[in-house]
N, CA and C of each residue as an Amber inpcrd file, in Angstrom:
protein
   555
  18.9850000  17.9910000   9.5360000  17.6420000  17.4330000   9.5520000
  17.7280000  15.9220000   9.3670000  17.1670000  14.9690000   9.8380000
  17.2490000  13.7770000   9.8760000  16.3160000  13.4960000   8.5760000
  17.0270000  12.6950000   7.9210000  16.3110000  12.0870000   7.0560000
  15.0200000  10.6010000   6.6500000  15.0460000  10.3470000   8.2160000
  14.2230000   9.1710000   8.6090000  12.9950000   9.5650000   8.8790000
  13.3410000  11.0510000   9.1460000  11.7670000  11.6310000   9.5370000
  10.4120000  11.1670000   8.8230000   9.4920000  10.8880000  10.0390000
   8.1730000  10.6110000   9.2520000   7.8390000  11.6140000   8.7010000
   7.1790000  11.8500000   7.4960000   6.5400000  12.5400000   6.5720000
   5.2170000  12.7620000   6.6100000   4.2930000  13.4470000   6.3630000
   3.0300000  13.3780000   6.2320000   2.6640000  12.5280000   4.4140000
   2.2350000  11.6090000   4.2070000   1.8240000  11.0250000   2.7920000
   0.3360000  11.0480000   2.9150000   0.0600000  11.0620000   1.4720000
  -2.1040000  10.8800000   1.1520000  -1.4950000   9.7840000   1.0020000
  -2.7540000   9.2860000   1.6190000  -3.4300000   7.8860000   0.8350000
  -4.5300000   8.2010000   0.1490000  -4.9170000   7.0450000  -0.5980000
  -6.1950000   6.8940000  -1.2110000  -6.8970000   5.5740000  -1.3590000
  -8.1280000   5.4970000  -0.4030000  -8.4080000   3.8340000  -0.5270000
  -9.9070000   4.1700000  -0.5180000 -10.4740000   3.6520000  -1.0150000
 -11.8660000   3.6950000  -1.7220000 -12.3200000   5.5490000  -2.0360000
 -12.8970000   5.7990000  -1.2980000 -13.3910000   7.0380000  -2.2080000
 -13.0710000   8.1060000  -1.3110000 -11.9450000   8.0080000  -0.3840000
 -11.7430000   8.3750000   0.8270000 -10.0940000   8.8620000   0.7340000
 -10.0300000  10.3810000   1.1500000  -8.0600000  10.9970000   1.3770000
  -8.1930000  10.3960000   2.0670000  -6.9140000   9.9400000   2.5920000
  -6.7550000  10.2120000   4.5210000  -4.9730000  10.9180000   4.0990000
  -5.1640000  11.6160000   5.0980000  -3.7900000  12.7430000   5.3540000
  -2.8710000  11.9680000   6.7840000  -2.0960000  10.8670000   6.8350000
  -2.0410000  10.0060000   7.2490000  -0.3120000  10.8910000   7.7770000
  -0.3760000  10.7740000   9.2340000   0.9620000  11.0570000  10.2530000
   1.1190000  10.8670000  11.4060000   1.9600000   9.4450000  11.0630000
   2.4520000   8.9880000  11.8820000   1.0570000   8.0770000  12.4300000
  -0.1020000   7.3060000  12.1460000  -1.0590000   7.0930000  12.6670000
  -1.1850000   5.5680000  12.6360000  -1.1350000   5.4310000  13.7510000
  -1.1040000   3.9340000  14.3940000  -2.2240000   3.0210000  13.7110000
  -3.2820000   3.7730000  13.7710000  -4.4210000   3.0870000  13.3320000
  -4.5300000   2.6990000  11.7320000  -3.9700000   3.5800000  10.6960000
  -4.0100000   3.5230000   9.6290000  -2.9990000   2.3810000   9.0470000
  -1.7750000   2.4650000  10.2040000  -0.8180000   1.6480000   9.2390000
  -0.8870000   0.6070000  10.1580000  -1.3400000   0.3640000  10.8200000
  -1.8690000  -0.8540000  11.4810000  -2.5820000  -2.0000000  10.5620000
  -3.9590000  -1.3380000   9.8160000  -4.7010000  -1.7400000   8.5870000
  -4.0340000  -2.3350000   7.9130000  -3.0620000  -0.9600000   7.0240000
  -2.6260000  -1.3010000   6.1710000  -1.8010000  -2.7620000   6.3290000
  -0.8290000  -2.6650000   7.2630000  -0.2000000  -3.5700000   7.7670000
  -1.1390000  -5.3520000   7.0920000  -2.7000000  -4.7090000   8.3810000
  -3.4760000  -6.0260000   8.2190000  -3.9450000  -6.9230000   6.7070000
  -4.1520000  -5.4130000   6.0140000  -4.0570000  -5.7590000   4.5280000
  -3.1350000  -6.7260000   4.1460000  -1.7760000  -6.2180000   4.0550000
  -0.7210000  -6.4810000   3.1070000  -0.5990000  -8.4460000   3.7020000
  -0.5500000  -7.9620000   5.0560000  -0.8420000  -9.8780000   5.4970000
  -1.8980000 -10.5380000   5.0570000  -3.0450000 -10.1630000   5.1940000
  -3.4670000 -11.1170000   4.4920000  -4.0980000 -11.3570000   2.6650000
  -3.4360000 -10.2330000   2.0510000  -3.6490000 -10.6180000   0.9480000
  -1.9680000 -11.3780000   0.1670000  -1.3270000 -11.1330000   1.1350000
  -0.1920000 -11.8590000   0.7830000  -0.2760000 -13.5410000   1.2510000
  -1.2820000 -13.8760000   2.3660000  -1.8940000 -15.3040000   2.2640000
  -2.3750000 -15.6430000   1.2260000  -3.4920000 -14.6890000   0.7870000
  -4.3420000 -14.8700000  -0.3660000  -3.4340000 -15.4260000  -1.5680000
  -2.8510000 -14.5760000  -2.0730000  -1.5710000 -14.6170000  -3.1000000
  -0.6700000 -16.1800000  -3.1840000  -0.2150000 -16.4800000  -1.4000000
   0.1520000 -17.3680000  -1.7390000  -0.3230000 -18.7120000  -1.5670000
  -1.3180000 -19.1530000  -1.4600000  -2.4860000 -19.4970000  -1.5810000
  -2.8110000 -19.6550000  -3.2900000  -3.0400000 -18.8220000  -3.6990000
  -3.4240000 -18.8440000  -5.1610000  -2.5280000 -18.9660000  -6.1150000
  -1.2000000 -18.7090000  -5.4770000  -0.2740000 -19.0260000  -6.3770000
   0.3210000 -20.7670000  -6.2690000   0.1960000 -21.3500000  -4.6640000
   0.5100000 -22.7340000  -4.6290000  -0.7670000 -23.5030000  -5.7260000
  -2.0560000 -22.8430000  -5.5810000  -2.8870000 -23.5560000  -6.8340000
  -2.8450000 -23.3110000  -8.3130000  -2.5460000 -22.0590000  -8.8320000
  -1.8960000 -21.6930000  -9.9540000  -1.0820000 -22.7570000 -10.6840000
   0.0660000 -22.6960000  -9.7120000   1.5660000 -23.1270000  -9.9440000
   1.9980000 -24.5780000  -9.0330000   0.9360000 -25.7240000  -8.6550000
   0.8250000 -26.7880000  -8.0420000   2.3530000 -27.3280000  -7.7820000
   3.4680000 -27.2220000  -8.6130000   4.6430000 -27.8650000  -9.0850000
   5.5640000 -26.8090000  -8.3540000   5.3860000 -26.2120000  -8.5510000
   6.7380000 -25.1780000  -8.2400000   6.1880000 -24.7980000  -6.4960000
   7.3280000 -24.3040000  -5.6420000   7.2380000 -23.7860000  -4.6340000
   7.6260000 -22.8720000  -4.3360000   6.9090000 -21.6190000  -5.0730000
   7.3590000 -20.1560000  -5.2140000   7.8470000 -19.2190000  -4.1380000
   7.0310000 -18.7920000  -3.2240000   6.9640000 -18.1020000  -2.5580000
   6.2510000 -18.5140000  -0.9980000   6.1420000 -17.5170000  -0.4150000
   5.2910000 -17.9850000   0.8020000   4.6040000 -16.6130000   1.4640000
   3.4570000 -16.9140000   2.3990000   3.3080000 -15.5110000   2.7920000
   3.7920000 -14.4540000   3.6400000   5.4350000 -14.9060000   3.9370000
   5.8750000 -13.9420000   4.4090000   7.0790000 -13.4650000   3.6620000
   7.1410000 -13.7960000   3.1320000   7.9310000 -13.3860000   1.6150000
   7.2070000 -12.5090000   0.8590000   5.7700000 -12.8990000   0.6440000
   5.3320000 -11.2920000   0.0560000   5.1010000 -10.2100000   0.4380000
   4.6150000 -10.7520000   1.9610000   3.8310000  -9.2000000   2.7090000
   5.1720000  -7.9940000   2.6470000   5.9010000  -8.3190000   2.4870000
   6.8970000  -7.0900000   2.7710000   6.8590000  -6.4390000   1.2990000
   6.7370000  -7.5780000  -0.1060000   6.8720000  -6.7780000  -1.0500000
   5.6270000  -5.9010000  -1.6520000   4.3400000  -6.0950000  -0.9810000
   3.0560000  -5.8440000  -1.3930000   3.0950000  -4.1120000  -0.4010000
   2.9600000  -3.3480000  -1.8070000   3.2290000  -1.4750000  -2.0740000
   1.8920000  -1.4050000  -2.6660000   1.7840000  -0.1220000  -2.0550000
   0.4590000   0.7850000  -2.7690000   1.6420000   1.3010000  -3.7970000
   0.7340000   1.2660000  -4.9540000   1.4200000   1.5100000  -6.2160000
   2.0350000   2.8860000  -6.3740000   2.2760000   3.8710000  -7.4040000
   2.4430000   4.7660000  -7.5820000   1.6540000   6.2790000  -7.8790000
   0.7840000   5.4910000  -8.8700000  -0.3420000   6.0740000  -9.4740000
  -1.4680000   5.3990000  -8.7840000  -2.4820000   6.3250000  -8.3650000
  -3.6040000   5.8960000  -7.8680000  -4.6100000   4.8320000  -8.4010000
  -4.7430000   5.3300000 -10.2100000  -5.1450000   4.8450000 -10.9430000
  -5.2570000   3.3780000 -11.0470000  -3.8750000   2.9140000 -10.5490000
  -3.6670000   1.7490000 -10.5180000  -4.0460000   0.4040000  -9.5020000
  -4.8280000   1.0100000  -8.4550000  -5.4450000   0.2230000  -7.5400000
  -4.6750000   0.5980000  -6.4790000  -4.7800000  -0.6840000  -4.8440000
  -4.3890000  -0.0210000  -3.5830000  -3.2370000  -0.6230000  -3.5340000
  -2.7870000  -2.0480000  -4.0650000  -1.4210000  -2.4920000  -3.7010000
  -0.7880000  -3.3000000  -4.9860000   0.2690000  -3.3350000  -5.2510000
   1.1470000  -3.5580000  -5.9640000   2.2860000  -4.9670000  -5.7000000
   1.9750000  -5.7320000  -6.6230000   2.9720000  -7.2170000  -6.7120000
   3.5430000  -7.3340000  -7.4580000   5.1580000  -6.9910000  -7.2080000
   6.1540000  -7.0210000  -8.2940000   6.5310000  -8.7140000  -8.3780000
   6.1170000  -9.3280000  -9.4700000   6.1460000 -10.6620000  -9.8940000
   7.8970000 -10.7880000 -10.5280000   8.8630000 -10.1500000 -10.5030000
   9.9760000 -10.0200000 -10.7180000  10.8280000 -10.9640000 -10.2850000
  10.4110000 -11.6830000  -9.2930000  11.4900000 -12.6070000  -8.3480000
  10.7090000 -14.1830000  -8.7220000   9.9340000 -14.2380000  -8.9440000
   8.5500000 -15.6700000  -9.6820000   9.2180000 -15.7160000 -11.4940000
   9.5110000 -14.4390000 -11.8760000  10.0050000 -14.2740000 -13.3930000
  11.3750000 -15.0380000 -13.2510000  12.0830000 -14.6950000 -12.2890000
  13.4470000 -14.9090000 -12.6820000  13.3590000 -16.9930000 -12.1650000
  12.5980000 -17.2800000 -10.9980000  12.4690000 -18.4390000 -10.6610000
  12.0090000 -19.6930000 -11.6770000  10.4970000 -18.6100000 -12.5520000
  10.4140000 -19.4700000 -13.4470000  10.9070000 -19.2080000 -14.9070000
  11.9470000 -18.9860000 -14.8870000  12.4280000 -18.3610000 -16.2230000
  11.2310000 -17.5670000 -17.3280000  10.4130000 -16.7730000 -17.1410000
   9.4610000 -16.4840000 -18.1080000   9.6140000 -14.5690000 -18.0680000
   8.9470000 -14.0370000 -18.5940000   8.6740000 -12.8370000 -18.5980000
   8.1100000 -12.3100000 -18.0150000   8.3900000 -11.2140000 -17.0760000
   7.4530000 -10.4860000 -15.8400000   5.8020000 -10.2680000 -16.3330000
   6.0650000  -9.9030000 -17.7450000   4.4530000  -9.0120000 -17.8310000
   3.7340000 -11.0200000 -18.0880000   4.2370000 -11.7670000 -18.6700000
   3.4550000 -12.8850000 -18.6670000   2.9560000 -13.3940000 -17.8680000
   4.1020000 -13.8260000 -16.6600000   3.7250000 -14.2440000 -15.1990000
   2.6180000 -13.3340000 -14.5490000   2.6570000 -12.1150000 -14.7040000
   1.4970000 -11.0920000 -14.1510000  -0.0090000 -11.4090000 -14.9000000
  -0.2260000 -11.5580000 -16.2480000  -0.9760000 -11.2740000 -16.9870000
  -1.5690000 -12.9440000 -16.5780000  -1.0270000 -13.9150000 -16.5310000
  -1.4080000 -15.3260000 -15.6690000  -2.0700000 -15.2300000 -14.8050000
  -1.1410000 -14.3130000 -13.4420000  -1.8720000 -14.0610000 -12.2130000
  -2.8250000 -13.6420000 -12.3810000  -3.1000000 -12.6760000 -13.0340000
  -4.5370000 -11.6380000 -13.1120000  -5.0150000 -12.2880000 -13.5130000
  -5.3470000 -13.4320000 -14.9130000  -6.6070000 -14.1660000 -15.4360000
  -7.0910000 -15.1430000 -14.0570000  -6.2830000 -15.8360000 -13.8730000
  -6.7290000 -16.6310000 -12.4260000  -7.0560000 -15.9270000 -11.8500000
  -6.6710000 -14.3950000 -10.7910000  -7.1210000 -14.0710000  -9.8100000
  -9.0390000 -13.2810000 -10.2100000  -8.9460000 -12.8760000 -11.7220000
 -10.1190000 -12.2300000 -12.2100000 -11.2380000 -13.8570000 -12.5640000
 -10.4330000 -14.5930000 -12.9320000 -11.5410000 -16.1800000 -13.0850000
 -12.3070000 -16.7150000 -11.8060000 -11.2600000 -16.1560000 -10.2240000
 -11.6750000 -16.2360000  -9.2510000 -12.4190000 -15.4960000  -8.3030000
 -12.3090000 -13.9850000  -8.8380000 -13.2530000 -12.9670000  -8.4850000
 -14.8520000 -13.4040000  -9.1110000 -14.3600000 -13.3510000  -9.8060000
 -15.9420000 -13.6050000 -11.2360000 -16.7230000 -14.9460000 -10.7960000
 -16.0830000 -15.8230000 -10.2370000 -16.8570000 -16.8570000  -9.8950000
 -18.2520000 -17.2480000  -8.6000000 -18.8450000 -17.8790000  -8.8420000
 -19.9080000 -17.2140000  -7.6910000 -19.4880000 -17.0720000  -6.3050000
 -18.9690000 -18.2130000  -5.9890000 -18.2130000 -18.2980000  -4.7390000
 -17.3590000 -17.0570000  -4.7480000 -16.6240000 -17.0970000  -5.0980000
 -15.6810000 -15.7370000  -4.8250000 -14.4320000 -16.4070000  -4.2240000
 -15.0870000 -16.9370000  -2.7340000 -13.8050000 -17.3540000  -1.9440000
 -13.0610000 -16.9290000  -1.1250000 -12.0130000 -16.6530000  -0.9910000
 -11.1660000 -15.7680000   0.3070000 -11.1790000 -14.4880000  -0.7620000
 -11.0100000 -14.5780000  -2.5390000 -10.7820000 -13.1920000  -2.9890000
 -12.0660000 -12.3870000  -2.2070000 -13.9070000 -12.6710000  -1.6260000
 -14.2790000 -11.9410000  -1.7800000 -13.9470000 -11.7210000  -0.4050000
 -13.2910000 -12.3580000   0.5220000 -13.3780000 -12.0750000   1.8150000
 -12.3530000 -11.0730000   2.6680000 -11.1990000 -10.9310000   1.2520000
 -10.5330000  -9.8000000   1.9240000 -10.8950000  -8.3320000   0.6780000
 -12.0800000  -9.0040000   0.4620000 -12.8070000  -7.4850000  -0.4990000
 -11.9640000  -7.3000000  -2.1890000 -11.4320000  -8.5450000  -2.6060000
 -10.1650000  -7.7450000  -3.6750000 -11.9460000  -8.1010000  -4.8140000
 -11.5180000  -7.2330000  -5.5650000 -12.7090000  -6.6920000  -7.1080000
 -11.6810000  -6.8060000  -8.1340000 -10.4190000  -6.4710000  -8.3370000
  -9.8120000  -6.6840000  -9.6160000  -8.3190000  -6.5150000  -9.8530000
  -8.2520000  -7.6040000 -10.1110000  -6.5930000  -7.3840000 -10.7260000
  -5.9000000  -7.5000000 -11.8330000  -4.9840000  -6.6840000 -12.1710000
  -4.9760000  -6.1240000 -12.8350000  -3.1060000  -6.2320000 -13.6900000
  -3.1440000  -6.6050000 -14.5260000  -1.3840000  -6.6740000 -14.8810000
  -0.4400000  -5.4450000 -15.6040000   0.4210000  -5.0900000 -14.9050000
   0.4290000  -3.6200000 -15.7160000   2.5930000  -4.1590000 -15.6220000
   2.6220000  -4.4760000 -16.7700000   4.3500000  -4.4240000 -16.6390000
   4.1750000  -6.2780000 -16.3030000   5.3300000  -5.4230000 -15.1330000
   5.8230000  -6.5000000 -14.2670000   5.2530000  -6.4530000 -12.7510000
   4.2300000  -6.2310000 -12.9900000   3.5250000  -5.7850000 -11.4500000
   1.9850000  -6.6090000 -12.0010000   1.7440000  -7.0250000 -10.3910000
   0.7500000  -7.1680000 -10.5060000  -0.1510000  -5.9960000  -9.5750000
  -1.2610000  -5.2450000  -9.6320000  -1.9660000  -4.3710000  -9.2760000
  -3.5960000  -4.6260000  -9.1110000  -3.5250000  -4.8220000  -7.2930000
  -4.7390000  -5.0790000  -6.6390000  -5.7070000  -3.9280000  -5.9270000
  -7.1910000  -4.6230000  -6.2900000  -7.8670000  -2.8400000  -6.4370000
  -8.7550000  -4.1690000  -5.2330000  -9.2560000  -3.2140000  -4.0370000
 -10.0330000  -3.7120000  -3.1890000 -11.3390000  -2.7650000  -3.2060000
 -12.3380000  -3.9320000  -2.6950000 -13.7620000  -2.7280000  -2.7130000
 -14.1850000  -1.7450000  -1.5920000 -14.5490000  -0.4630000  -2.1580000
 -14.7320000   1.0880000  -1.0880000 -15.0670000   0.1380000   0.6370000
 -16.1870000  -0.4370000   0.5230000 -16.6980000  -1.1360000   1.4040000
 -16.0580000  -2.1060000   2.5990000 -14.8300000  -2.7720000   1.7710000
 -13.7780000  -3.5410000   2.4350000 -13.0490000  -2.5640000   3.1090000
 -11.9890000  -1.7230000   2.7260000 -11.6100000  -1.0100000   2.8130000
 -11.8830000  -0.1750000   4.1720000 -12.9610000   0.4960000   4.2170000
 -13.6650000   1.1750000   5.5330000 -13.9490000   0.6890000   5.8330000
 -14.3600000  -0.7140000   6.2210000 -14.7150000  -1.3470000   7.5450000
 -13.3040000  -1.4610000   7.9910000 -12.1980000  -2.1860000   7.1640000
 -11.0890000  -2.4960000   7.5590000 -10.6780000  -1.0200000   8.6330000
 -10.5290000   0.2660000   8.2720000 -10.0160000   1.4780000   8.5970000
 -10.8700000   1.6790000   9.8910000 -12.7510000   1.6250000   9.8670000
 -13.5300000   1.6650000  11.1810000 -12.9020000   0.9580000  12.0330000
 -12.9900000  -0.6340000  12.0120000 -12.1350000  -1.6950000  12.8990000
 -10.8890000  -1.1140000  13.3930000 -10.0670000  -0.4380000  12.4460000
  -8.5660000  -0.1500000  13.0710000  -8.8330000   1.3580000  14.1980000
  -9.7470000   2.1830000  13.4620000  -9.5920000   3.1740000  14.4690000
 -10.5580000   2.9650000  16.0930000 -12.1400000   2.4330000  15.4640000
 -12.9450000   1.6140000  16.7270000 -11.9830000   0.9780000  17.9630000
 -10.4040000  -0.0760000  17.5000000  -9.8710000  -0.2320000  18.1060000
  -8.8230000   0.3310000  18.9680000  -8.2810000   1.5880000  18.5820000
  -7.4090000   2.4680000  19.2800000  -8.1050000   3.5390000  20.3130000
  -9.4530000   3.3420000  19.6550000 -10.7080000   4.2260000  20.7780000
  -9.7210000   5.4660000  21.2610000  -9.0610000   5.7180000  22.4920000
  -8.7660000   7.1370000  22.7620000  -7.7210000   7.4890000  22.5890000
  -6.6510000   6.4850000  21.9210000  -5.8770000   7.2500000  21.4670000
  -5.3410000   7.6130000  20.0950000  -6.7050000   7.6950000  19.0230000
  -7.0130000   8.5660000  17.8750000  -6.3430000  10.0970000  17.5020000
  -5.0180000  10.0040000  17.0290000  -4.8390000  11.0350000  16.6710000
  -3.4430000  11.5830000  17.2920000  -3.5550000  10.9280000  18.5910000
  -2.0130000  10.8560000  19.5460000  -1.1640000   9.4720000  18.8230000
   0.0300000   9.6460000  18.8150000   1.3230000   9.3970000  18.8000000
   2.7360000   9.4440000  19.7000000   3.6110000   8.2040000  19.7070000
   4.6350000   8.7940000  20.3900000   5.7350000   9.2270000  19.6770000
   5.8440000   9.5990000  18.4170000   6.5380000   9.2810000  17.6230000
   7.1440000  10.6860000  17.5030000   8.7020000  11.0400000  18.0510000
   8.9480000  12.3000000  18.4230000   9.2020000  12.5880000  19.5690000
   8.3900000  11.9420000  20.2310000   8.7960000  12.1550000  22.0290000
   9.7390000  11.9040000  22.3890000  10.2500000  13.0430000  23.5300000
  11.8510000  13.0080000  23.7680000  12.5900000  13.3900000  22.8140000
  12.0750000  13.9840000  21.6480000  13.6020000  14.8090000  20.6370000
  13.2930000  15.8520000  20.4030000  14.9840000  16.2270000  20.2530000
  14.2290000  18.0920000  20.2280000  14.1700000  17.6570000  18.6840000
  13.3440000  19.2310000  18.5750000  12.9980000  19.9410000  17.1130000
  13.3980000  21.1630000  16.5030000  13.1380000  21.2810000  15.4150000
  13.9800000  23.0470000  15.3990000  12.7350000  23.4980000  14.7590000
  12.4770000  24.9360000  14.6020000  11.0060000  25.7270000  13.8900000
  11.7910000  26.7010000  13.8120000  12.2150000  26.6960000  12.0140000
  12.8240000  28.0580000  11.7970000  11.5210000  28.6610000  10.8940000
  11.7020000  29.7870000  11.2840000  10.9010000  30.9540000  10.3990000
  11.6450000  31.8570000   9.4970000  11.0450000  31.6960000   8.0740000
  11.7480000  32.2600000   7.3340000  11.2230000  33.8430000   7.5530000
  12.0200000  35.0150000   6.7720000  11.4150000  36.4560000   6.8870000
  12.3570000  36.7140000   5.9330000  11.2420000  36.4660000   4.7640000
  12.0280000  37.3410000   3.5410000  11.5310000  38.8800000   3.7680000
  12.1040000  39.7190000   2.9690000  12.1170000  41.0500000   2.5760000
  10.6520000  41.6340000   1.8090000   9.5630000  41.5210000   2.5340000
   8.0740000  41.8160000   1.8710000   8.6570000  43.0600000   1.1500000
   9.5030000  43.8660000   0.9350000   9.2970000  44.6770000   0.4660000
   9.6940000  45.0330000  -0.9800000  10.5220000  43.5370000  -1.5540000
  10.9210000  43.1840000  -2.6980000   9.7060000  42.0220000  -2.9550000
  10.0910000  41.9540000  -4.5580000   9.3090000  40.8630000  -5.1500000
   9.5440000  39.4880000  -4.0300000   8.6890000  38.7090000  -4.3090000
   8.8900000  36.9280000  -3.8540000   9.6550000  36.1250000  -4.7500000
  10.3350000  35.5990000  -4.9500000  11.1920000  34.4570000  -5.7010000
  11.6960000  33.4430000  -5.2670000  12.2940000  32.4790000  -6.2790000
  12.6630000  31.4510000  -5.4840000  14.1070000  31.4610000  -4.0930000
  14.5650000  32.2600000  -4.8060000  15.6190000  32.5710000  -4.0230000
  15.4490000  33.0140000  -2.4850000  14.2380000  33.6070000  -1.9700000
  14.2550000  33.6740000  -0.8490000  13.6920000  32.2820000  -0.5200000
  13.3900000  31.0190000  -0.6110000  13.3100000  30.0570000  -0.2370000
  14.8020000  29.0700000   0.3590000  15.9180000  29.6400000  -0.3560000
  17.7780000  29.2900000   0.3990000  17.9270000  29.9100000   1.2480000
  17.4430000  30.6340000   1.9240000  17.5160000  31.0080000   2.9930000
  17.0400000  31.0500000   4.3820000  16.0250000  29.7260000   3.7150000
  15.2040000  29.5150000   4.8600000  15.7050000  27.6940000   5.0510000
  16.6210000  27.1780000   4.1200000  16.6740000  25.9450000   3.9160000
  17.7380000  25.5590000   4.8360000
């Protein structure tokens, strides 16, 4: 079995599953997300940090992850590589970011935070953890699928390889256990 195989993963972005495979449209978004809040970021971090020349925005977009726990908002900034640059402590450098990025939410203007929808961030560790609003979010996802129009749901991803579909057939006539699951593996 190849281990590169796409997987089926949930997401969770505003109040909304999506059961997400292999779908052009979704990680397209996401994609659009992670770029431009990794402008945002660095952007706010050249004003933050006026002196230093941390990062840039293509240096983050690759590191900006939907977190682990849902709980924790939609994407995740491991400030780990800014810690070691500016000699300080991950959860400090985070807990920085977040007062600025929450001083800049809160403000009337808002700014580009309100324009790519971010509502709150958040310092947990050595991460920083960005929560965007339900509203941002689904327009972003309408726009991505509005744009693929008919081909919603199709993929090429697979085409041209074979596959295998084994069927297991345990013994209905004994108990179920785990053990008939090695035999289907």
């Amino acid at each position: 079995m190849n281990k590169k195989m796409n997987r089926e993963r949930v997401h969770f972005l505003g109040s909304v599953w999506f059961l997400v495979k292999a779908s052009d449209s979704f990680s397209c978004m996401l994609r659009q997300l992670r770029y431009q809040t990794a402008e945002f970021l660095a952007n706010e971090l050249r004003n933050l940090l006026p002196e230093e020349n941390l990062v840039s925005a293509a240096d983050l977009a690759p590191v900006l992850e939907p977190p682990k726990k849902l709980e924790h908002g939609h994407l995740a900034f491991p400030v780990f590589p800014l810690a070691k640059k500016l000699r300080q402590p991950p959860s400090a450098i985070a807990a920085k970011i977040a007062t600025h990025l929450t001083e800049k939410i809160s403000s009337k203007d808002g700014g580009s935070a309100a324009e790519i929808g971010l509502i709150k961030a958040e310092p947990v560790g050595g991460f920083l953890n960005l929560t965007f609003s339900d509203t941002s979010l689904q327009a972003r996802l309408f726009k991505a699928v509005a744009s693929d129009g008919a081909k919603l749901g199709f993929s090429d991803v697979g085409r041209g390889k074979r596959i295998v579909i084994d069927y297991s057939s345990p013994n209905v006539a004994k108990p179920m256990h785990v053990g008939h699951l090695r035999a289907t593996a």
